[in-house]
C-alpha positions as CSV (number, residue, x, y, z in Angstrom):
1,X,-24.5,28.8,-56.8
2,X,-25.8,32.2,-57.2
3,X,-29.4,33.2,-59.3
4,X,-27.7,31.9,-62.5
5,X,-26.8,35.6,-63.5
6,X,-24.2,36.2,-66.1
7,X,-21.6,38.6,-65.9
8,X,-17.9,39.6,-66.8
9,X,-15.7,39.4,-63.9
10,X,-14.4,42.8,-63.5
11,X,-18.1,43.6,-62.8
12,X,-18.4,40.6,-60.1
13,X,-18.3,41.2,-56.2
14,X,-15.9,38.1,-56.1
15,X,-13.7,39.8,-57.9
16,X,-10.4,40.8,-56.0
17,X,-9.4,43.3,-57.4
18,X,-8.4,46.1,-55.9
19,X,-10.0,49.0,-58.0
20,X,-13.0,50.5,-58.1
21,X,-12.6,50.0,-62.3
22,X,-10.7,46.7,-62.9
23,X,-10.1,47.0,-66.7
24,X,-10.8,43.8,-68.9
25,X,-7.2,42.4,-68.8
26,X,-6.7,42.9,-64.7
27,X,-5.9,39.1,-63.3
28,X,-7.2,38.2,-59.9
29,X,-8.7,35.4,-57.6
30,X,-12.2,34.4,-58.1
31,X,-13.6,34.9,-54.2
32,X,-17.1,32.9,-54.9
33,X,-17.6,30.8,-52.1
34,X,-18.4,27.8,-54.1
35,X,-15.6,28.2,-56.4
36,X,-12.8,29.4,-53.6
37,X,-11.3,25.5,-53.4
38,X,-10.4,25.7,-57.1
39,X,-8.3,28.9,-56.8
40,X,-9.1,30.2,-59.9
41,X,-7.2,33.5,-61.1
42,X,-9.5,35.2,-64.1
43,X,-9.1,38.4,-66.4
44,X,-11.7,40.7,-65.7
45,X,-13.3,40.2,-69.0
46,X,-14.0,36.4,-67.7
47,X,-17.7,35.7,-67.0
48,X,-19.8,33.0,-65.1
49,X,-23.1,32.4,-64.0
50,X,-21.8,32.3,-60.3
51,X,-21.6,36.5,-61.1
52,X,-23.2,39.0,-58.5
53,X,-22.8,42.5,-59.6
54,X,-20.6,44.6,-57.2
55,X,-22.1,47.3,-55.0
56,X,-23.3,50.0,-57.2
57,X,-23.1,47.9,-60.5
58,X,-26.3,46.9,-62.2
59,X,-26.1,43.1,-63.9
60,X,-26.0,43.6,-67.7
61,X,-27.5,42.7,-70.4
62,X,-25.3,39.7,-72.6
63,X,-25.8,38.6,-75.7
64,X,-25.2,35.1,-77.0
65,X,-21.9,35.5,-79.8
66,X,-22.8,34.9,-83.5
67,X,-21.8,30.8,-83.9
68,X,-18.9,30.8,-86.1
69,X,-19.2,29.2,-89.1
């Protein structure tokens, strides 16, 4: 897969959406090569390590979530 980046989805190349801002609840395919025989359909605040930022986007910084106790 990709440089084992993390990112959200909306922020992702792969990302079909067709705006320039997908908001966190848009719903499209997941274009990653790798991933395309799954047909996955993801929100735009969905994330992976397959992520590659989208022209223009820097990759940003993600923090672990507090473990739930």
């Amino acid at each position: 897969m990709a440089d084992e980046s993390w990112g959200n989805c909306k922020n992702c190349r792969f990302f079909a959406g067709n705006s320039d801002e997908p908001s966190e609840d848009a719903t499209q395919s997941c274009n990653q090569p790798e991933l395309q025989q799954f047909a996955l359909v993801v929100s735009g605040n969905s994330g992976c390590n397959a992520y590659e930022a989208r022209t223009g986007e820097t990759v940003p910084s993600y923090e672990e979530p507090a473990p739930m106790h």
